[in-house]
N, C-alpha and C positions, 0 to 999 in steps of 0.2 A: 508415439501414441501417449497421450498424456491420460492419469489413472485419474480415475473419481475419488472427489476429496470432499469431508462433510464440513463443512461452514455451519457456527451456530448468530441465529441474528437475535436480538431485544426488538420485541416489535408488538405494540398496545394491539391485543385478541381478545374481544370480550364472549365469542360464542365461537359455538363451530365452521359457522357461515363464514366469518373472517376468513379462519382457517381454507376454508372450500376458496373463496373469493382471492386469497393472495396466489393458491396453490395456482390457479388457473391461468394464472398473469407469468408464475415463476417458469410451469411449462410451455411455456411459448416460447421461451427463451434457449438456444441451438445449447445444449451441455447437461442441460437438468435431467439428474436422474430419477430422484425421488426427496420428497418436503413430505414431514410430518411437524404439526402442533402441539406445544406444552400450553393450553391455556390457564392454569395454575401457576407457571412461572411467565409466562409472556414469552415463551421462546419460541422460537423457528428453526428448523433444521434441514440445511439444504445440500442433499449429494449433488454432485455432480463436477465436470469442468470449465462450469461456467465463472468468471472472473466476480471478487465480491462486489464490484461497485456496481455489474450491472446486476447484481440480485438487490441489491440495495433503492437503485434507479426503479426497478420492474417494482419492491414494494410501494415507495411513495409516490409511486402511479396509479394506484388505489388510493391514494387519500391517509395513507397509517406515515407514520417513520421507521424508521431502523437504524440498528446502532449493530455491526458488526462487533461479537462478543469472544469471536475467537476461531480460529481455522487449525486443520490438520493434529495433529497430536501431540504432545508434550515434547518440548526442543525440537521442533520441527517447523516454529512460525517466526518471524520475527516484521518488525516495522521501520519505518524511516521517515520522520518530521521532517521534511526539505522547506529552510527559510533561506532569507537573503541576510547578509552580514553586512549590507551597506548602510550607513550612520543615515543618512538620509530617508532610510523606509519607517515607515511608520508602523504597519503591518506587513511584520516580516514572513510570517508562517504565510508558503504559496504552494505546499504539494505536500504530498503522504503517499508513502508506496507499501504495501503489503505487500511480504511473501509466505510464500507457504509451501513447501517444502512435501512431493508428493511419491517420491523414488527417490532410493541410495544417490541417486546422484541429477536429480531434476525434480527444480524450484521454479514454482507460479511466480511472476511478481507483476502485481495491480498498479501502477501509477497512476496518479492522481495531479493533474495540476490545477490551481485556480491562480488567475492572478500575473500571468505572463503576458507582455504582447503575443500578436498573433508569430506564428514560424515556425521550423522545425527546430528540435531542442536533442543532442543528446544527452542517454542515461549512462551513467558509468560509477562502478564500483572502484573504490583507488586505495591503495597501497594499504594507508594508514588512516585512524578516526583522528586525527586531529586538527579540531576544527577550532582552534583557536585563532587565528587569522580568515579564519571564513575557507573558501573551498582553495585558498594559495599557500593552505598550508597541509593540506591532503594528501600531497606525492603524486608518483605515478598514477597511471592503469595499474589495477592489481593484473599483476602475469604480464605486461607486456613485455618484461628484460627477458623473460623465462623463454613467452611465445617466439620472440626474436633471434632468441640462440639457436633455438630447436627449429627454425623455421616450419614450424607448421601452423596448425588453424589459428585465428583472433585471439585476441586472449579473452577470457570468460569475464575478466572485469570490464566487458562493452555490453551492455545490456541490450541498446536499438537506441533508435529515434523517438520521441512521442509529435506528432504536431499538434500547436495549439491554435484554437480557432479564433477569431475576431472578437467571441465574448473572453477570451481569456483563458479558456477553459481546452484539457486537453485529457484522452487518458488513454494508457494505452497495457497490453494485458502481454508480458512474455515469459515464456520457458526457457530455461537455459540448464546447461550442465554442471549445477552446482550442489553441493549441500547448503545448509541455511547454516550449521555451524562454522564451516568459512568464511559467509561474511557477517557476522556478529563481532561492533567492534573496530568493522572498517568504516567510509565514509561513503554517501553516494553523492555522485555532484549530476546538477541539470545545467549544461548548460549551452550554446550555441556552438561553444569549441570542443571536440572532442577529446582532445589529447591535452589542452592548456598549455601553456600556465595561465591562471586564474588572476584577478582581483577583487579583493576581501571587496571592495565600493563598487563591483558591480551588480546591481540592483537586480540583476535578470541573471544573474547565477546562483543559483537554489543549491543548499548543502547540509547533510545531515549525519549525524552516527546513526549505523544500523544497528539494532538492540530486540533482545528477545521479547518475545509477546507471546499473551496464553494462546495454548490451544482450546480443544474444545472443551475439555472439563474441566483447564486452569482457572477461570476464568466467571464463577457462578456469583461475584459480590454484585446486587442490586445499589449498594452503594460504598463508595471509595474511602478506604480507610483513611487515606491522608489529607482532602478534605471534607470528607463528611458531606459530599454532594451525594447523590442519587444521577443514575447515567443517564438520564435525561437530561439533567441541569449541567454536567458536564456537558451533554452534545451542544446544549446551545451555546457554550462559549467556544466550543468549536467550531461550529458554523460562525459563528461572528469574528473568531482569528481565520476565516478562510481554510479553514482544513478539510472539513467536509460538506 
């Protein structure tokens, strides 16, 4: 049974009616527990088990946007940029996976892809963050030597499958038995081979360090110290590198 966890979103409210109008759309959606409004800060705050992307999908079906601001509690959340490391791409950034961390030992994790042919893709956690060859320089499954000796269950660094559809687009939402301090640090690779080995020039294998991300109260700057954007102007060049 997977615990309710509060998600906070940036999301333009200028009256209460907003607020009425997103909540309505939010509960219709299988997981939600309860959304309350900051319309003073433009925040949104959403319980429940439902996956951030489709709370994000159900806001800008209303006509607003949303910028997830932050999940789960303090060292409890982290993210993962999945691009492609072949010379050849132009726009390499093709997926982002959120985790969020909701029990001692079970982590949500959001995958996100844009930008893949259509098929099935696996996700996998591996040994090591080192992505300086692109995902051939990764290693292992994190735990496979381990799961192997002991013979028993998969190892935990097999996340699943996402499949991606014809527009490119694929996402897919899993629990597994991890903490989020384990994988901080390692790499996650997307790709059609499970186990690998990898090449840095294949286009269609997606690869990234997983690294920590606020939670719900790390997380309150309207705008980014390092460039001096406002998160808005940040989301638009993130839609336009294909990330969200």
């Amino acid at each position: 049974m997977i615990e309710p966890f509060q998600a906070t979103f940036s999301v333009p409210l200028s009256c209460d009616g907003c607020i009425q109008d997103v909540s309505k759309k939010l509960f219709a959606i299988d997981g939600i527990k309860n959304v309350q409004g900051n319309l003073k800060d433009q925040l949104l705050f959403v319980e429940g088990t439902a996956a951030p992307s489709a709370i994000v999908a159900a806001i800008q079906s209303t006509g607003r946007d949303a910028i997830l601001r932050g999940s789960g509690s303090s060292n409890s959340a982290s993210v993962c940029i999945l691009e492609t490391h072949a010379s050849t791409v132009t726009n390499s950034i093709r997926g982002l996976a959120r985790m969020v961390q909701v029990a001692p030992k079970l982590t949500l994790v959001d995958l996100t892809i844009n930008g893949l042919p259509s098929g099935k893709y696996w996700a996998t956690v591996r040994d090591n963050g080192d992505i300086s060859e692109g995902p051939a320089s990764t290693g292992g499954i994190w735990e496979a030597l381990k799961r192997k000796v002991q013979g028993s269950e998969p190892p935990r660094g097999v996340f699943g499958e996402v499949e991606v559809g014809s527009n490119g687009k694929g996402n897919v939402f899993f629990d597994r038995p991890v903490a989020v301090w384990e994988l901080i640090g390692r790499s996650m690779v997307v790709s059609k081979s499970k186990e690998g080995p990898f090449e840095k020039e294949d286009p269609n294998t997606l690869v990234g360090v997983i690294a920590r991300s606020a939670g719900v109260w790390d997380n309150d700057k309207m705008v980014c110290s390092c460039s001096g954007k406002n998160v808005w102007e940040e989301r638009k060049e993130q839609v336009l590198k294909g990330m969200v």
